[in-house]
C-alpha positions, 0 to 999 in steps of 0.5 A: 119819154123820147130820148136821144144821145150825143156826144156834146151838149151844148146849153145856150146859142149865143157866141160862146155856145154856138162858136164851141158847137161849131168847133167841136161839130168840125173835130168830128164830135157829135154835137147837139145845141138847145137854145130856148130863144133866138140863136146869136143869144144876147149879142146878136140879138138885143146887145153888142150888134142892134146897139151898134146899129143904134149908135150909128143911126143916132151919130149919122142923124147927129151929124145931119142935125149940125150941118142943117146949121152949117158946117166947116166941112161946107155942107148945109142940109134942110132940118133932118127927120128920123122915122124910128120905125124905119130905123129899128127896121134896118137895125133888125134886118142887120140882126136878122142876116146874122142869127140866120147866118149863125144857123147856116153855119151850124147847119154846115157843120152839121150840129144838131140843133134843138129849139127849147128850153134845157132843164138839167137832170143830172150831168149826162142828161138835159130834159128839152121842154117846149110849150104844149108839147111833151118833153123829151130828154138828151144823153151826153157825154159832155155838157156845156154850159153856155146859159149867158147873163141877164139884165139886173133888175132894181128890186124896188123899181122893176121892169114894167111901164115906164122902166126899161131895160137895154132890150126895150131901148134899142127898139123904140116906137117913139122917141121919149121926150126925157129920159133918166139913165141909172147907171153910168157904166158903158151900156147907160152911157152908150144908149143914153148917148145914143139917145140924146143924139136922136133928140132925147133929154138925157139925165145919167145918174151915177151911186159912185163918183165919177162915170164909167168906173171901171176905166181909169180917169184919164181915159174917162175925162174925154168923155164926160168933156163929150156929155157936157158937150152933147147937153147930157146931164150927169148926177154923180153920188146920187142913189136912185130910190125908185119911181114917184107915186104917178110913175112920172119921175124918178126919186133921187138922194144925193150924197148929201142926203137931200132928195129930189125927183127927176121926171122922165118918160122912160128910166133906162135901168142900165146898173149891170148884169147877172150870170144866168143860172136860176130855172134851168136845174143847174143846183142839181149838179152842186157845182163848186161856185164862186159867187154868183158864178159857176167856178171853172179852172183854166180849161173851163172845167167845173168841179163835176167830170166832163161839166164845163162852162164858159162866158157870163156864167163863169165871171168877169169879163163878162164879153162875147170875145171872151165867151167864143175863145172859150167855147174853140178851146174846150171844143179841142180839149174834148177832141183832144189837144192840149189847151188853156184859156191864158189869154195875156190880154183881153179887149174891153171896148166902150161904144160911147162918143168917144170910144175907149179902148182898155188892153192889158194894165193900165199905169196904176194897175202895173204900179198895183202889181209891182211891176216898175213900167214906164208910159207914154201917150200921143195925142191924136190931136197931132195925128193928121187923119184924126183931123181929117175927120174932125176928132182932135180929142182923145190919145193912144197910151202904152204901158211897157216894162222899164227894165226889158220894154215888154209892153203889158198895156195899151189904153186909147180913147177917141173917134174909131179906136175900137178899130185899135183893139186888134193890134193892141191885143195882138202886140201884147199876145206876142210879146212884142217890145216898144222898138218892135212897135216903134220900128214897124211902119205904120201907113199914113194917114191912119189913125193907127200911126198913133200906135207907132207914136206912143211907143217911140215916145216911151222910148224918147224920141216921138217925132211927131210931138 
């Protein structure tokens, strides 16, 4: 059997592997990547990027689709037209430039890349295998694993027919007429949204009580206010059974115990996803796990000497921002600086209409920590460029420390906040206080004066509000 040697080997292309190749690759470490399917892995490919570029095909068709009737903006259209060929065309072009550009980068930095499914033989070797072609093996130093997550399947309602998974909806051939989303967590909601924009019904069922439960209620109501709004309807406290004999409707049960069938042309089962683990050799090396996950300390070390994982297959949050912080970090850890993944905040941020962002603890979570911190929020229906582009609904909150003002939180919901992560995150990173934040002048109009304001309110003196 061939056989070659490297000092790292990374297994899995996607952000947290390929961004942990490129480091290591430009600290002078040999390194070499496997990656059985597309480079960029589930982000790039059938995730983060193609449904951003679905979301944004169905907001602007949803737009054209209002001003056929007028608008206040002054604008009329003829009644639009979506060729959904032509859509998933450019949403794949867009996917397309970025794994090639992935692949340029790891070429540039000279990574040895593999194409082939990786198979564990023990911590120092990986067997590559490739369909009618002899396996051969690779020696290493370092492994890390970077296998990713899958979608969750429902055991009693596989994928097949006329139940999809988020990959299927994100490349349409046609249009269904009724879709039943399971799962009202962000990717249910994000592609049922989507999906109703560009002409769909769309019926969202939910096992818990309200949508989206990971976030707190009061940034969730803007966008269940937005579902009514749009016509998307919403079963709360029902459990899925699975589909009818014909295959052309979905069986529910309420709370209540009363059962129904909601018919659909296509189910979109969006109800989580599971580190990839299975059928790769990874129980060889009898790593300490943590559920489902392989454990990891806080450099992204596993139980088993010069093991490390990162991303979806080390625990929540499971997100790709995440995954490529760690794979930088245990790059320089092998090169031989001195790190530890301790972020002070994370970003999650939810794609729906409107988008929410989470940085930090929210109000209940610091009250849970025991921690005595004071909150305030401003409306973006007082900022001047949330009114220019017609989204007065939504706010910025801070969450801050009563006795020093060390802010530990920020939460926003509305129209483009995702573009707010970034200094939400960054404020929290570098300890700054309300009147850090409050004394920096922020442009006008932006959206982000909203930062500005929110801080001065917790401070007593908001000046817009």
């Amino acid at each position: 059997m061939n056989a070659q040697t490297t000092t790292l080997l990374v297994i899995g292309g996607g952000p947290g592997g390929y961004i942990a190749a490129i480091r290591a690759a430009q600290l002078g470490i040999p390194t070499t990547l496997i990656e059985g399917e597309e480079l960029g892995g589930t982000c790039l490919n059938v995730g983060c990027i193609p449904s951003k570029a679905l979301i944004h095909a169905a907001d602007e068709f949803e737009s054209a689709t209002r001003y056929a009737d007028g608008s206040a903006l002054g604008i009329t259209v003829q009644t639009p037209t979506i060729d959904l060929a032509r859509t998933t065309a450019w949403k794949n072009g867009i996917v397309s430039r970025l794994t090639g550009g992935v692949g340029a980068l790891l070429k540039k930095n000279g990574v040895h890349v593999l194409k082939g499914w990786a198979h564990i033989v023990d911590g120092k070797t990986v067997e590559i295998r490739r369909e009618g072609e002899e396996p051969y093996r690779v020696g290493c130093e370092h492994m890390l694993i970077a296998s990713g997550s899958h979608t969750l399947e429902l055991p009693f309602m596989p994928f097949g027919g006329p139940v999809i998974s988020a990959t299927e909806a994100l490349s349409p051939d046609t249009l269904p007429k009724r879709m039943v989303v399971v799962g009202a967590g962000y990717i249910g909601l994000e592609l049922g949204i989507a999906y109703r924009k560009l002409g769909a019904e769309v019926i969202v069922v939910e096992a818990q009580d309200r949508i989206l439960p990971a976030y707190d209620a009061e940034l969730t109501n803007a966008v269940a206010n937005s579902l009514k709004h749009l016509g998307i309807e919403v079963r709360l406290g029902c459990s899925v059974l699975g589909m009818n004999e014909g295959g052309t409707a979905v069986r529910v049960r309420t709370s209540q115990g009363e059962e129904t069938e909601l018919a659909a042309d296509k189910v979109l089962v969006a109800v989580g996803r599971r580190p990839r683990t299975k059928g790769f050799g990874l129980e060889s090396l009898m790593l300490n796990m943590d559920g489902h996950f392989i454990k990891v300390d806080d450099q992204c070390r596993t139980s088993m000497r010069n093991v490390w994982a990162i991303g979806d297959v080390t625990g929540e949050p499971m997100l790709a921002h995440r995954a490529m912080a760690q794979g930088e970090m245990v790059a320089e850890i092998i090169s031989g600086k001195e790190r530890r993944f301790m972020p002070s905040a994370i970003p999650a941020v939810c794609f729906t209409d409107p988008e929410l962002v989470v940085v930090g603890l929210t109000p209940q979570q610091a009250q849970q920590a025991g921690m005595d911190c004071i909150s305030a929020m401003f409306p973006f229906a007082a900022n001047g460029r949330a009114m220019t582009l017609e989204s007065k609904d939504g706010f910025v909150r801070v969450v801050a420390r009563r006795d020093n003002h060390l802010i530990v939180g920020w939460q926003a919901v509305g129209k483009s906040v995702s573009e707010l992560s970034a200094a939400f995150s960054q404020s929290i990173e570098m300890g700054a206080r309300l009147e850090d934040i409050g004394g920096t002048i922020h442009a006008h109009p932006t959206l982000g004066e909203a930062i500005q304001e929110a801080a001065l309110r917790a401070l007593g003196h908001a000046l817009h509000i």
